[in-house]
RODO-2510 file (C-alpha; in nm, 4 decimals, decimal comma):
residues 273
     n   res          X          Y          Z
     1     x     0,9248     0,6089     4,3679
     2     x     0,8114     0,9898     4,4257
     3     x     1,0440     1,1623     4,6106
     4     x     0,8138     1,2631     4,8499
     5     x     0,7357     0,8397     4,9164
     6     x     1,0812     0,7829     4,9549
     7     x     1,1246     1,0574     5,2862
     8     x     0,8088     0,8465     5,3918
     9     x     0,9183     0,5089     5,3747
    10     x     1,2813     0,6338     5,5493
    11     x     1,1098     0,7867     5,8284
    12     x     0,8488     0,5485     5,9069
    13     x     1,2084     0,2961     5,8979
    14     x     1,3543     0,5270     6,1458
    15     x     1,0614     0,5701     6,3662
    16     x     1,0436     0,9531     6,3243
    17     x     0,6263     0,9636     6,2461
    18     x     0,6123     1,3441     6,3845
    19     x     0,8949     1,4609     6,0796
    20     x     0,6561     1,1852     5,8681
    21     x     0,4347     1,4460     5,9190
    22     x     0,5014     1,7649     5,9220
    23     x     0,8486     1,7949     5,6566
    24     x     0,6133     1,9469     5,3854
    25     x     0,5005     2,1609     5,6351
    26     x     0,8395     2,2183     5,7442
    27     x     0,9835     2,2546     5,3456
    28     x     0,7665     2,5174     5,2487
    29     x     0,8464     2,7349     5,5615
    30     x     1,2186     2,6756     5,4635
    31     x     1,1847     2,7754     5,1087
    32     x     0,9976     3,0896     5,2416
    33     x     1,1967     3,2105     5,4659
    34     x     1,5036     3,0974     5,2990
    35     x     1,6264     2,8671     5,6077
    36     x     2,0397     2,7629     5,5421
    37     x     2,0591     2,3542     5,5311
    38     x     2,1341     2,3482     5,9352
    39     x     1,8150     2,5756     6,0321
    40     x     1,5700     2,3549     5,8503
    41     x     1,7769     2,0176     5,9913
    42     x     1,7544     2,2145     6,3140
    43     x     1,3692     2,2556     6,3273
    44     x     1,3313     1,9368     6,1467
    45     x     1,5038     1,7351     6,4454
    46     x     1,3548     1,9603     6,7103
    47     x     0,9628     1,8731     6,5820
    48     x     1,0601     1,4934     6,6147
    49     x     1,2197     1,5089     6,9800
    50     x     0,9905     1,7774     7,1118
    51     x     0,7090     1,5200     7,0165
    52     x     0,8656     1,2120     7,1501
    53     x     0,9230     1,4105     7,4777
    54     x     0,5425     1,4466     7,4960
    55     x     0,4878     1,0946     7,3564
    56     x     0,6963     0,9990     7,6811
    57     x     0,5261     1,1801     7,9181
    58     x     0,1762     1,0582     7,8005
    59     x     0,2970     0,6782     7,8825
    60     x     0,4966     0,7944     8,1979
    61     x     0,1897     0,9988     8,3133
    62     x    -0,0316     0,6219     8,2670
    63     x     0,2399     0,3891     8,3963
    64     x     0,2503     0,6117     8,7341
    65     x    -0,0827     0,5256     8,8298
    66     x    -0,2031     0,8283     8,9117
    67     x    -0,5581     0,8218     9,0894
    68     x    -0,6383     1,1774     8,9698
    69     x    -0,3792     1,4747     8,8425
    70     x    -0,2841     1,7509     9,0861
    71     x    -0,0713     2,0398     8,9982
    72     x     0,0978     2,2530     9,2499
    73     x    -0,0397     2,5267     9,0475
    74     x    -0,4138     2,4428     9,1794
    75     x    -0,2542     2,4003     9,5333
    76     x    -0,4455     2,6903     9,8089
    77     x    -0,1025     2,7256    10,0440
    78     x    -0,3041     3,0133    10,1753
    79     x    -0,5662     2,7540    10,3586
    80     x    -0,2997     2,5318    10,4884
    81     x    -0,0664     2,5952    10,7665
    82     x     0,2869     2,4187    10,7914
    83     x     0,3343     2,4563    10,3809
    84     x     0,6605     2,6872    10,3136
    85     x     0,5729     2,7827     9,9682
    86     x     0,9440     2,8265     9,9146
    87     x     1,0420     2,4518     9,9700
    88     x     0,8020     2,3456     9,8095
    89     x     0,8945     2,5154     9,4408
    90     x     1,2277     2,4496     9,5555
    91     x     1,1232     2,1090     9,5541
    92     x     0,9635     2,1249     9,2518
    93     x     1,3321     2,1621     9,0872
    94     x     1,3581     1,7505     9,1695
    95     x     1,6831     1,7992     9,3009
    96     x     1,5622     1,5762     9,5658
    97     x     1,5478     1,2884     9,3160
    98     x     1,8935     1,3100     9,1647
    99     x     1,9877     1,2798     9,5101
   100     x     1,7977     1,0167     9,6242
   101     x     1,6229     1,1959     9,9021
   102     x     1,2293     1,1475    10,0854
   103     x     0,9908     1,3681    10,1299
   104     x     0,7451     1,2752    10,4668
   105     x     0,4228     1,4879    10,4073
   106     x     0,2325     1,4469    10,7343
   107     x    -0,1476     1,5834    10,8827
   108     x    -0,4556     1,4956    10,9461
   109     x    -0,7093     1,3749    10,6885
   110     x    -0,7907     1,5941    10,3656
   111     x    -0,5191     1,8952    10,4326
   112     x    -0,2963     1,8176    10,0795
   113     x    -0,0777     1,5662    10,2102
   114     x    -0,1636     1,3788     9,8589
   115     x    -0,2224     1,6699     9,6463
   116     x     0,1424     1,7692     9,7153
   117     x     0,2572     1,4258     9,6395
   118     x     0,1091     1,3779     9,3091
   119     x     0,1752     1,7436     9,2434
   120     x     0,5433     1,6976     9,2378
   121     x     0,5277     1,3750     9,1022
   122     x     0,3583     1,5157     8,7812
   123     x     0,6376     1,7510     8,7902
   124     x     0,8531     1,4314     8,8081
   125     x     0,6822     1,2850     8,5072
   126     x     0,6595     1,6141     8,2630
   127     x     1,0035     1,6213     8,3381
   128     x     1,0888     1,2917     8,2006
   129     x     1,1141     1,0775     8,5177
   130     x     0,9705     0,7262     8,5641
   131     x     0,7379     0,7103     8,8567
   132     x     0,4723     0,4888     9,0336
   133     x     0,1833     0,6007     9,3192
   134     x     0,0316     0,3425     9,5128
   135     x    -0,1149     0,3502     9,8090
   136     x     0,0379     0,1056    10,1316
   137     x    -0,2954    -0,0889    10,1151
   138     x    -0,2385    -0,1905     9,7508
   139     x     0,1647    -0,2036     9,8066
   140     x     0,1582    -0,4488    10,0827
   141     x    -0,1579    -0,6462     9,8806
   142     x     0,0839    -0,6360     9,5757
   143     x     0,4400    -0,7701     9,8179
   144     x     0,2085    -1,0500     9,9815
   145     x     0,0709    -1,1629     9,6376
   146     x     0,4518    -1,1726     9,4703
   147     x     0,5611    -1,3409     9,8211
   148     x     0,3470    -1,6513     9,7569
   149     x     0,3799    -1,6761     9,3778
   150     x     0,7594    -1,7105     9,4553
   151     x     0,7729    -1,3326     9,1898
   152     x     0,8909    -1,1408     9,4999
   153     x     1,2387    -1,0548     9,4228
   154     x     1,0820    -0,9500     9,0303
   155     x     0,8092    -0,7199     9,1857
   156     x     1,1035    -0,5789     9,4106
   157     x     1,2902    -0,4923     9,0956
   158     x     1,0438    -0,4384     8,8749
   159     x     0,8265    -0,2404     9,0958
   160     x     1,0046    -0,0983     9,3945
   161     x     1,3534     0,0049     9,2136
   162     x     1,2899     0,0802     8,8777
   163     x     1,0701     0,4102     8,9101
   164     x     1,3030     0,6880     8,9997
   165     x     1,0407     0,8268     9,2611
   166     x     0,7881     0,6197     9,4598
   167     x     0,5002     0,7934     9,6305
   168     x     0,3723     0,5786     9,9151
   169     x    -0,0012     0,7005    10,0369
   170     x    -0,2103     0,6768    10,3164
   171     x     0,0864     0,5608    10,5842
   172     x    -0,1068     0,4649    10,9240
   173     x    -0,4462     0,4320    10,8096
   174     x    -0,5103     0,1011    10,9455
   175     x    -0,1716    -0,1317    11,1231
   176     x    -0,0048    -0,3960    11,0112
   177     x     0,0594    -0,7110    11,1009
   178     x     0,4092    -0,8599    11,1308
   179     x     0,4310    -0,9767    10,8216
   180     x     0,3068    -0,6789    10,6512
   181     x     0,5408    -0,4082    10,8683
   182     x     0,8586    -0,6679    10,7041
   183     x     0,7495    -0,6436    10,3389
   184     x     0,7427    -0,2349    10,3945
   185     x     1,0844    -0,2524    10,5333
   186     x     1,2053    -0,4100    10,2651
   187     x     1,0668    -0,1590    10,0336
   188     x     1,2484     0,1593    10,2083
   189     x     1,5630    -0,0787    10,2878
   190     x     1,5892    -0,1447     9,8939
   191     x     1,5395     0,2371     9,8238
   192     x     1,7161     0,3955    10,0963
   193     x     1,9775     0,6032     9,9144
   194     x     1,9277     0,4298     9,5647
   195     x     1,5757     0,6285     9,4983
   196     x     1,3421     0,9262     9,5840
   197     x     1,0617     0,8348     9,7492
   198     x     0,7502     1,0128     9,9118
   199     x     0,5035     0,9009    10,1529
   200     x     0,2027     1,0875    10,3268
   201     x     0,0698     0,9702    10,6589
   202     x    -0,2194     1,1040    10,9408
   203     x     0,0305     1,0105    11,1891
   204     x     0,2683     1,1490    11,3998
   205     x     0,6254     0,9642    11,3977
   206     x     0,5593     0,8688    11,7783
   207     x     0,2830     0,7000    11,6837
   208     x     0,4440     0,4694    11,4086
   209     x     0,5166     0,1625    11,5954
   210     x     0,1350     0,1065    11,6008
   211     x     0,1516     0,1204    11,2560
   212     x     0,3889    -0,1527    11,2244
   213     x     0,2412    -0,4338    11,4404
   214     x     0,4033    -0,2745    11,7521
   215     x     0,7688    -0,3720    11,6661
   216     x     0,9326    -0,1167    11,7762
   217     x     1,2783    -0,2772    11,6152
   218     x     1,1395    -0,2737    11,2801
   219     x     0,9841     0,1032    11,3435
   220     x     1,3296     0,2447    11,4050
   221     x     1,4930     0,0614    11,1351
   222     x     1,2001     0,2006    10,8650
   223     x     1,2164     0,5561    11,0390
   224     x     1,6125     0,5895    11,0342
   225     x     1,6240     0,4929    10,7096
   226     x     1,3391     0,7468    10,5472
   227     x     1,4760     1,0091    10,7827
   228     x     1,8216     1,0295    10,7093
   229     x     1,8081     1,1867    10,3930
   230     x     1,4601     1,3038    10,4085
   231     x     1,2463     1,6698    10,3875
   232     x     0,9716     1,6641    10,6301
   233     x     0,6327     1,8918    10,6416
   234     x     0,3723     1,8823    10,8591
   235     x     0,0453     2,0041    10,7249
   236     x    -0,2366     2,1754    10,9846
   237     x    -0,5193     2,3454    10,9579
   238     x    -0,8600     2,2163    10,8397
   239     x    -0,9717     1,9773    10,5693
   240     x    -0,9989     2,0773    10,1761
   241     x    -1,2371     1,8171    10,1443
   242     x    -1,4942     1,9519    10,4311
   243     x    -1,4414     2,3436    10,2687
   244     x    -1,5156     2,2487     9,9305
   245     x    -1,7864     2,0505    10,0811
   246     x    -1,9271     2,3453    10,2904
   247     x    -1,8487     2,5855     9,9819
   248     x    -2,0924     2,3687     9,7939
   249     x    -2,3226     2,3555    10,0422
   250     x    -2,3812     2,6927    10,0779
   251     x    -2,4404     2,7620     9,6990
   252     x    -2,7029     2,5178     9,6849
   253     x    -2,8181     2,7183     9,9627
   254     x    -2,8063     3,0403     9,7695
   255     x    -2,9569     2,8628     9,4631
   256     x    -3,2820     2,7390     9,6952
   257     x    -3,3236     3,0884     9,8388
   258     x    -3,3382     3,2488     9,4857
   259     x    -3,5498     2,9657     9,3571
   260     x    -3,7993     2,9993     9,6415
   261     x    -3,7560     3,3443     9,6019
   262     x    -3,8672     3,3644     9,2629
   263     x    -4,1660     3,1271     9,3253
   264     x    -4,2726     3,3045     9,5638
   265     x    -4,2946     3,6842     9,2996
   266     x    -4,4847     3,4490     9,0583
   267     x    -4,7358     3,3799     9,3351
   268     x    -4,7522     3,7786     9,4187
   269     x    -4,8028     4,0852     9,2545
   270     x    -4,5897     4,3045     9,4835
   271     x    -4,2462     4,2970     9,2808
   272     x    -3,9582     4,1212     9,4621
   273     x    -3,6704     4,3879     9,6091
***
């Protein structure tokens, strides 16, 4: 066998298809440049993890369940008001997730409460971390489901505790019902000091109870434990949503008065200013 079917055959044994790949690539660079032994081992190794790293991200980035991909980077913290820039790339360092800590991102509708989340959960992801978005709708759809198929203490595991950062959307969008405000206590009682976790909600903390079928019990037993260890921002200011909208709307209002405008010269010989 040909020397070069033998490194082949080894690698594809090892599961190293990225050094597969590229050693020829890598050889003749060596013999080049006249790389030692260790320097082309070096690069050699490097090429394989550095592409495993992004193989890992890829399936991290689909397992999340991500509904779209922010970045903090396309973030305006000039429109909002309430965002400390600061925390938030301090944040960004996921310190908060080695140490198990929440992050409550509150405001009204459409002012980055989710485009934060996902933001620094895609930092959470290209850095290696295992984590899962869902929205309360789907989580408490997902808990009932696992409840009556007797697969609850599974999903728990499975689902709740195995990502190291869970980003809970869309908190006080519509209440729960008993039933429902227990499953979600369960969720932040199983976390609470064993994960990161982030939710968003349109609410104020006063108003929580109504979120939670009115149990006021249950409320302070879900707030004391996301608020113990927990970094809170409150978003104002107006929607992203209704200025991207408006933005839009006015250049398809500047594109209809220049192509009115130029119907109009065809229809006149006086030359338009």
């Amino acid at each position: 066998m040909a020397l070069n079917d033998s490194i082949e055959q080894l690698c594809k044994e090892m599961q190293l298809p990225t050094l597969a790949r590229r050693y020829g690539e890598l050889s003749a660079t060596a013999a080049k440049e006249n790389w030692q032994y260790a320097e082309f081992l070096y690069e050699a190794l490097k090429c394989e993890s550095e592409a495993k790293a992004e193989r890992s991200r890829t399936v991290l980035t689909k397992l999340a369940g991500f509904p779209t991909i922010k970045t903090l980077e396309q973030f305006d913290f000039d429109f909002t008001v309430g965002v400390n820039r600061r925390q938030i790339e301090e944040l960004s360092n996921l310190g908060f997730i080695k140490r198990s800590e929440n992050i409550i991102l509150l405001g009204q509708s459409g002012v980055g409460k989710t485009h934060l989340a996902i933001a620094l959960a895609v930092k959470a992801v290209q850095n290696r971390y295992k984590v899962r978005f869902t929205t309360t709708a789907d989580l408490l759809i997902q808990l009932s489901n696992a409840k009556k198929n007797k697969r609850y203490d599974s999903f728990i595991k499975q689902t709740i505790m195995a990502p190291s950062l869970l980003i809970i959307d869309e908190i006080g969008y519509f209440p729960m019902s008993k039933e429902d405000a227990h499953h979600f206590f369960q969720v932040i009682s199983k976390r609470y000091e064993r994960g990161a976790t982030i939710v968003t909600s349109n609410l104020v903390f006063s108003q929580w109870a109504g979120i939670f079928a009115n149990d006021k019990v249950v409320t302070s037993a879900i707030l004391d434990r996301l608020l113990h260890h927990s970094h809170i921002i409150n978003i104002q200011g107006n929607s992203y949503r209704l200025k991207e909208k408006k933005e839009a709307g006015l250049q398809e209002m500047d594109l209809f008065k220049i192509g009115k405008k130029k119907r109009s010269s065809e229809h006149s010989d006086e030359p338009v200013a």
